[in-house]
C-alpha positions as CSV (number, residue, x, y, z in Angstrom):
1,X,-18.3,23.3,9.3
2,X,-14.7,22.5,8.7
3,X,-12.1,20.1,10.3
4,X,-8.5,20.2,10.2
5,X,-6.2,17.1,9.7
6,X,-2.3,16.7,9.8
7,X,-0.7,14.6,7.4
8,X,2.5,13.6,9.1
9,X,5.2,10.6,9.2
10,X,4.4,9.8,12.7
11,X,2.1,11.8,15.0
12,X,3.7,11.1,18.6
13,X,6.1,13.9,18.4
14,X,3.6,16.2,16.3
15,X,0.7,15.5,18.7
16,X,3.1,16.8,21.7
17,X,4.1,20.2,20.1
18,X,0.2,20.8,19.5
19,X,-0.1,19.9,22.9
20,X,2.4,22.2,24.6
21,X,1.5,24.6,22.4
22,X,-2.1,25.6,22.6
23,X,-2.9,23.0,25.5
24,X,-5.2,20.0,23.8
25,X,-5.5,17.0,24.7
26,X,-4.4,14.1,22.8
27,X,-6.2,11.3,22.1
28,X,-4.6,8.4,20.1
29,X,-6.7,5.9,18.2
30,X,-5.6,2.4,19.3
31,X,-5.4,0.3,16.4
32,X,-2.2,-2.1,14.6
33,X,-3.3,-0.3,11.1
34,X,-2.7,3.2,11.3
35,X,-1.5,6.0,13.3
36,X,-4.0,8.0,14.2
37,X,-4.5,11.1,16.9
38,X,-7.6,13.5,17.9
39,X,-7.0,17.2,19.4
40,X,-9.6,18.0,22.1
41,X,-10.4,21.3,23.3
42,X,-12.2,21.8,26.5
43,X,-13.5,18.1,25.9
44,X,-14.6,19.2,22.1
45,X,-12.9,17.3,19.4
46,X,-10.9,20.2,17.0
47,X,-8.6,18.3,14.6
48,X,-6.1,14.9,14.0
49,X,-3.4,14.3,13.1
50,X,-2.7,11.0,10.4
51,X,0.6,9.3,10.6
52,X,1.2,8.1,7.2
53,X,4.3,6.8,7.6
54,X,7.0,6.3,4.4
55,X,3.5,6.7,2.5
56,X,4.4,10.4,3.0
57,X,6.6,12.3,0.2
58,X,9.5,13.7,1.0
59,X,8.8,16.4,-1.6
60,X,4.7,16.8,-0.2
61,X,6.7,17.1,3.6
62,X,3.8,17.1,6.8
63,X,1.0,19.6,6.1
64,X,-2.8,20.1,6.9
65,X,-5.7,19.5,5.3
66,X,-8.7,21.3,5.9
67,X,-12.5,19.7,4.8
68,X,-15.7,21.1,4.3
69,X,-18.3,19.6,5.0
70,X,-20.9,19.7,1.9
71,X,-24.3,18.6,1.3
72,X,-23.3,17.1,-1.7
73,X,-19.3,16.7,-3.3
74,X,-20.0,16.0,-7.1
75,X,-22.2,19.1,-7.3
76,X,-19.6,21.6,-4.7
77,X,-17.1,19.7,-7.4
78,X,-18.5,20.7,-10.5
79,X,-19.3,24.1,-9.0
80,X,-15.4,24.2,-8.0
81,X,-13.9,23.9,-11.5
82,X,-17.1,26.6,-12.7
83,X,-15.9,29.2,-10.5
84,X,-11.9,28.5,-12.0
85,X,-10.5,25.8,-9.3
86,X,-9.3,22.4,-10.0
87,X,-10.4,18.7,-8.8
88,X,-7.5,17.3,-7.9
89,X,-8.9,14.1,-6.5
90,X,-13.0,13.0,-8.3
91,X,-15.5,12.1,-6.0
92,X,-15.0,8.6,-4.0
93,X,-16.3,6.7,-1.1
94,X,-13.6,6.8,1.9
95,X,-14.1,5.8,5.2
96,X,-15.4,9.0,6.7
97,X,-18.0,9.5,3.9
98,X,-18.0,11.3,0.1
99,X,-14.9,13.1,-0.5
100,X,-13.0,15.4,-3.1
101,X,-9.8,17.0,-2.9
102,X,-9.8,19.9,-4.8
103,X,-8.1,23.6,-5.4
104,X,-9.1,27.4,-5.4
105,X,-7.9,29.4,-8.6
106,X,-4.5,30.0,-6.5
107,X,-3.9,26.6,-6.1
108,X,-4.5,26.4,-2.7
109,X,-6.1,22.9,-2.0
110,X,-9.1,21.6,0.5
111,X,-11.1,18.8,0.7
112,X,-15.0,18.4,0.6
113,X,-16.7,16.3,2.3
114,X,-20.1,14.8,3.0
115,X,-19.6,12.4,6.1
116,X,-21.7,9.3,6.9
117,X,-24.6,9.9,9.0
């Protein structure tokens, strides 16, 4: 399975273009630490946003980030840079479970993921 994530400055006016435009619904986490936004579909969670603030380039601009969900990140990791890719981020613990951000030969960049639970 995958999931898509937006990495944007602020996802208020982000969350209302994704609205308008394919008709989700928006639902904002409430917390004082981060801006944070799920897109429903038909009641089905489908992707977030993440406002990151300042924390985001200028250079990197908003983009998404799509994750695969794994059954195990350092081996998928190791297979990655086998078959010509790149790990861009190692292996770490992160709130929604293993992660690695990595690339395909072309450079185009994912993230894998094995999530708590």
């Amino acid at each position: 399975p995958a999931w898509n994530e937006l990495v944007t400055r602020e996802t208020s006016t982000v969350g209302k273009f994704y609205q308008a435009l394919f008709g989700y619904d928006v639902e904002a986490v409430v917390s004082a630490d981060f801006d944070y936004v799920t897109l429903h579909l038909e009641g089905r969670p489908v992707a977030s946003l993440h406002g990151v603030g300042n924390a985001l380039p200028r250079d990197k601009g908003a983009h998404w980030m799509t994750y695969f969900e794994v059954a195990d990140v350092d081996e998928a990791s190791v297979r990655i840079t086998d078959l010509g890719g790149h790990v861009l981020q190692q292996p770490h613990e992160g709130a929604s479970g293993r992660l690695a951000t990595v690339a395909d030969p072309e450079g185009a960049v994912f993230t894998l993921v094995r999530s708590h639970g």
